[in-house]
C-alpha positions as CSV (number, residue, x, y, z in Angstrom):
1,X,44.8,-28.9,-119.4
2,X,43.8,-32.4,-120.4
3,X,44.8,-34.3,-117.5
4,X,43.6,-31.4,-115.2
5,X,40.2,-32.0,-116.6
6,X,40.6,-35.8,-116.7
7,X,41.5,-35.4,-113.0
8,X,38.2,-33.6,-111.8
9,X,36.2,-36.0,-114.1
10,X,37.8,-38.6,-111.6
11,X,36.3,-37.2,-108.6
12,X,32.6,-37.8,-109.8
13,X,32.7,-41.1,-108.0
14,X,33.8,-38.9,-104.2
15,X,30.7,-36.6,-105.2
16,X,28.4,-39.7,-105.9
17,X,28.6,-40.7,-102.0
18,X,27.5,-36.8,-101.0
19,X,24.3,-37.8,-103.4
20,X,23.8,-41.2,-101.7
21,X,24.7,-40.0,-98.2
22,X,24.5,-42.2,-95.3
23,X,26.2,-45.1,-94.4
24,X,28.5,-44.7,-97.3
25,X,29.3,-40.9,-96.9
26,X,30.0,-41.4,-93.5
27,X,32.6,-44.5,-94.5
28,X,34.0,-42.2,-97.5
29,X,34.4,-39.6,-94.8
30,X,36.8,-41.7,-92.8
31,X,38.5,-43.2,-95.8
32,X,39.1,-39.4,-97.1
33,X,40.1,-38.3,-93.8
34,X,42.7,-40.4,-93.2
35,X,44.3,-40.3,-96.4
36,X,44.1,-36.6,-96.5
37,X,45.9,-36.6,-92.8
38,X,48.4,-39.0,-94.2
39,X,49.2,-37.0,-96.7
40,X,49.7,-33.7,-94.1
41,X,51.4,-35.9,-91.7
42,X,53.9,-36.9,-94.4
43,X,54.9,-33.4,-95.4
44,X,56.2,-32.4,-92.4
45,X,58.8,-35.8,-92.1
46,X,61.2,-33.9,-94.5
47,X,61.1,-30.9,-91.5
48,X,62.2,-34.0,-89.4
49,X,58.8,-33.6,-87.7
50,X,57.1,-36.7,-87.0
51,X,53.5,-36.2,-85.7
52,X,51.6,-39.1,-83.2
53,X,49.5,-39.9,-86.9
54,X,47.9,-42.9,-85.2
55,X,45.8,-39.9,-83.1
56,X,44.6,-38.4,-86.0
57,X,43.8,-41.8,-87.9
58,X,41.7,-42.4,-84.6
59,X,39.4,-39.4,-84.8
60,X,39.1,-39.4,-88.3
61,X,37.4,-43.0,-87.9
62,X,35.5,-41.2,-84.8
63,X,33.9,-38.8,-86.6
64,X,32.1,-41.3,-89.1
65,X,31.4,-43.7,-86.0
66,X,29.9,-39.9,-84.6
67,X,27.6,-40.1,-87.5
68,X,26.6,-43.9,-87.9
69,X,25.8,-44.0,-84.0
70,X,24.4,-41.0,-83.7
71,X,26.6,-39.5,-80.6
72,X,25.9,-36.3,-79.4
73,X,28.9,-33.5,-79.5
74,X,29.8,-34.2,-75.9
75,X,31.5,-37.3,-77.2
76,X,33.7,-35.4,-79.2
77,X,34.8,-33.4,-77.0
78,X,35.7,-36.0,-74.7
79,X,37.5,-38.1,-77.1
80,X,39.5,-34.8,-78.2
81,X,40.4,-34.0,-74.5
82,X,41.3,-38.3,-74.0
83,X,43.3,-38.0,-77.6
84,X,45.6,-34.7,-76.4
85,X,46.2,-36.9,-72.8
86,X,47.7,-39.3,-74.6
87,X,49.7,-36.6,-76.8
88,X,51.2,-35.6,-73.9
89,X,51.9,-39.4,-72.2
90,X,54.0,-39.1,-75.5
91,X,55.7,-36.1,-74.8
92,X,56.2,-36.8,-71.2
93,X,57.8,-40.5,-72.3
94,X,60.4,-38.8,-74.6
95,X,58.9,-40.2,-78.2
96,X,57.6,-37.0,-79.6
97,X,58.6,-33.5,-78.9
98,X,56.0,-30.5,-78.5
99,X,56.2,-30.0,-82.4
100,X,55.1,-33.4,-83.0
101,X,52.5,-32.7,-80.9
102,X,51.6,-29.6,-82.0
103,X,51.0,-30.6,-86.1
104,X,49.4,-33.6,-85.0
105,X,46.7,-31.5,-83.2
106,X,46.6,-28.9,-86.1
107,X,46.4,-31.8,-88.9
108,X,43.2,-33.4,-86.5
109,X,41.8,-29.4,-87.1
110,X,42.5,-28.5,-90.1
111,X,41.7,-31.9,-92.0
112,X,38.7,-34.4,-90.2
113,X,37.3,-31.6,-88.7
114,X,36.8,-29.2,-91.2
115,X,35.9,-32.0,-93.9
116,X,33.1,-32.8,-91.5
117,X,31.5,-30.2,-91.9
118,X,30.4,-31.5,-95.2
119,X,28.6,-34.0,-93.5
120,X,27.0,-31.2,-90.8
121,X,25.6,-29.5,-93.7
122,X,23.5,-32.5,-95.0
123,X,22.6,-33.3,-91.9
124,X,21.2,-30.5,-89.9
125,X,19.6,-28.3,-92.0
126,X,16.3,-29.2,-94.3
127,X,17.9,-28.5,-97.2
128,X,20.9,-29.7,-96.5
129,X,21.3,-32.2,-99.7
130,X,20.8,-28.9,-101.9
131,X,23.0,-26.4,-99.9
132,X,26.4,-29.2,-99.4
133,X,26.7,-28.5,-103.7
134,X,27.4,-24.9,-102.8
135,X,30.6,-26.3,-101.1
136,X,31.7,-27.8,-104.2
137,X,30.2,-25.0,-106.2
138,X,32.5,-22.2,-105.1
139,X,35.7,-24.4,-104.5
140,X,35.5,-26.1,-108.0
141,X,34.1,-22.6,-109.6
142,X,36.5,-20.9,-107.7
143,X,39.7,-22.7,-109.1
144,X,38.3,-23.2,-113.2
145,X,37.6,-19.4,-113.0
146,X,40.8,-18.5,-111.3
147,X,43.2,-20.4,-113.5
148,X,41.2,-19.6,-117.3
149,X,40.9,-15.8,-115.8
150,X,45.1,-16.1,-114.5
151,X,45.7,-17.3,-118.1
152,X,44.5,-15.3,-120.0
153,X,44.3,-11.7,-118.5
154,X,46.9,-12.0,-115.6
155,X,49.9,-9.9,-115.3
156,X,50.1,-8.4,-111.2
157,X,50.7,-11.5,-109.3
158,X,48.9,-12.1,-106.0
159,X,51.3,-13.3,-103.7
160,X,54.3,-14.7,-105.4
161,X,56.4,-16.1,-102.4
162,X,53.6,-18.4,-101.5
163,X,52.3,-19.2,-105.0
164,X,54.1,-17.1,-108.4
165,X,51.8,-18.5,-110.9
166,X,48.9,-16.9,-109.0
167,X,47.3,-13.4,-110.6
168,X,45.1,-10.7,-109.0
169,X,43.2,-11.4,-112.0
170,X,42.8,-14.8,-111.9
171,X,41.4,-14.1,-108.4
172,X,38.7,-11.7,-109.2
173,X,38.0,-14.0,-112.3
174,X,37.6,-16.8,-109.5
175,X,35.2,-14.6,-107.1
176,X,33.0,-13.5,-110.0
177,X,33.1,-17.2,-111.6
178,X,31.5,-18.7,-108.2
179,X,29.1,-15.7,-107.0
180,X,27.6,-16.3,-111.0
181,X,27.2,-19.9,-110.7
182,X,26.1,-19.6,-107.5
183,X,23.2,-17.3,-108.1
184,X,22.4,-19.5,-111.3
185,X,21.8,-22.2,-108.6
186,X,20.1,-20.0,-106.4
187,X,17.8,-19.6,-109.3
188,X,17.0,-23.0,-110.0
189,X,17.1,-24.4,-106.5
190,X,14.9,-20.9,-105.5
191,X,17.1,-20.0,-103.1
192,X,17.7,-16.5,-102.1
193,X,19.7,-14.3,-104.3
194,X,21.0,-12.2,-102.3
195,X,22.6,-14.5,-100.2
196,X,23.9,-16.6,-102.9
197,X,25.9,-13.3,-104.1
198,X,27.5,-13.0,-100.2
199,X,28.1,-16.7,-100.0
200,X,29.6,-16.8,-103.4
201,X,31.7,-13.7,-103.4
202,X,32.7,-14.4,-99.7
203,X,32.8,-17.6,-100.5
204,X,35.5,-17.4,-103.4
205,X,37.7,-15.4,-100.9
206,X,38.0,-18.0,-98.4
207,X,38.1,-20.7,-101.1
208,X,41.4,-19.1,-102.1
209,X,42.8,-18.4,-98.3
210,X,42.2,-22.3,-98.3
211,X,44.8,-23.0,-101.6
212,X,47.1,-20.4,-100.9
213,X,47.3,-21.8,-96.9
214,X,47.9,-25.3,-98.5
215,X,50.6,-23.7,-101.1
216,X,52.3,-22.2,-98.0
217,X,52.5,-25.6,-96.2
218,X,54.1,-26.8,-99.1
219,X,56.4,-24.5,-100.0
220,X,57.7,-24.6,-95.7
221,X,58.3,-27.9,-96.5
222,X,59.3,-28.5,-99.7
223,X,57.2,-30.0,-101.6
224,X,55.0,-29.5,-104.6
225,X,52.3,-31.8,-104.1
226,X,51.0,-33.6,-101.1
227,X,50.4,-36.8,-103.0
228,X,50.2,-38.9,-106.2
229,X,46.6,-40.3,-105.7
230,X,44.9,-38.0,-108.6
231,X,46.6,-37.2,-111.8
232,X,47.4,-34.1,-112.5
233,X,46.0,-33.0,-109.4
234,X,48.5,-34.4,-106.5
235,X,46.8,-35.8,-103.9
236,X,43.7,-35.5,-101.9
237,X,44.8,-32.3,-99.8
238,X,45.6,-30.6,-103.3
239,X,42.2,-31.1,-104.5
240,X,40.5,-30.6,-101.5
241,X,42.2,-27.7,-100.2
242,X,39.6,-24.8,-100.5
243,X,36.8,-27.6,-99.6
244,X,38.4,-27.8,-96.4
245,X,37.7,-24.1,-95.5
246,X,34.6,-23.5,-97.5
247,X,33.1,-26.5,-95.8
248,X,32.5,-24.6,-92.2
249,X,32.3,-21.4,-94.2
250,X,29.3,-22.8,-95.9
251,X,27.7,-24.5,-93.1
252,X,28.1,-21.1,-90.5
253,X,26.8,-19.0,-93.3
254,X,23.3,-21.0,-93.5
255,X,23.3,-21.6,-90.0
256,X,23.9,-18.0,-89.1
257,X,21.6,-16.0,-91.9
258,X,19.0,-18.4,-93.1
């Protein structure tokens, strides 16, 4: 329990470049990125898969260059399509194999992508240094609530070929832990209630596809953390796997209904 809390004490610094934003976030974003792809990339070598990493490492860097410059969206797209050309020069030259191709593409989605959307939130929306802490608010929440709730009232296990430790009650402690501390924010940021009880509750839910999607990588590949990097914690991927689906979940949920 110590080192669990010693370990999210140690990601203040991560959260101090959301605060500063700019120039800084948008380097911390790449920096994150590519660690958190090297991390995924690495899991699947003991399935004898080796993904083209150098691709993702690329567009990781992209997306903060995206940000500092300014590019519009049409950039992205073409450096995605110019990216999955080269994928297949590799194919086609007999390095990599379709499933090398094929996780390299789904680490370049599932890691720099989603984690942008972090950035997107500051960014486009007025608010958007407020709402970003409702990202961290339901992932963090999310996981304290789940695991207190799991110890101390669990007994029916969630999904035990994909995580045992993992209640049905820690799960509803986790969803009520977030939607509370998300209306208390709503409160003092004077947000509206209502949709901090949807975004929280729905919020939680997702948070938890994102850990259990993460445990089920791990467990495919053997594994029981993706990295060493934070004590207690694994690595980047372990901390960050619910941020990675909240993030978009977040962003499309102001975008769409406020």
């Amino acid at each position: 329990m110590v080192v669990r809390i010693i370990a999210a004490l140690a990601l203040i610094p991560l959260l101090l470049f959301v605060i500063y934003g700019g120039l800084p976030l948008y380097i911390a974003e790449a920096i994150i990125g590519i660690i958190a792809l090297d991390e995924f990339y690495k899991a699947f070598k003991s399935k004898n898969i080796q993904p083209i990493s150098i691709l993702g490492y690329l567009f990781a860097v992209y997306l903060s260059l995206k940000h500092i410059l300014n590019l519009k969206n049409e950039y992205t797209y073409v450096i995605v399509f110019l990216l999955f050309l080269v994928g297949i020069i590799y194919i086609l030259s007999g390095k990599k194999n379709i499933i090398d191709f094929s996780i390299t593409f789904i680490g370049i989605f599932y890691v720099p992508i989603f984690l942008d959307y972090i950035v997107l939130t500051i960014n486009d929306f007025k608010l958007g240094a407020i709402y970003v802490w409702l990202i961290f608010i339901i992932s963090f929440m999310t996981d304290t609530f789940a695991y207190f709730s799991g110890y101390l009232f669990g007994k029916h296990k969630l999904i035990p070929t994909i995580s045992p430790k993992k209640t049905i009650e820690g799960s509803i402690g986790g969803i009520l832990g977030s939607t509370i501390c998300c209306v208390i924010f709503g409160y003092i940021f004077k947000l509206d209630i209502p949709h901090m009880v949807l975004v929280g509750s729905i919020g939680s839910i997702v948070a938890q596809f994102g850990d259990l999607f993460a445990s089920a990588i791990k467990r495919y590949v053997g594994i029981k953390d993706y990295g060493k990097l934070i004590p207690g914690h694994g690595g980047i991927l372990d901390r960050f796997d619910s941020v990675i689906l909240v993030a978009p979940f977040v962003y499309y949920a102001i975008y769409l209904f406020i």
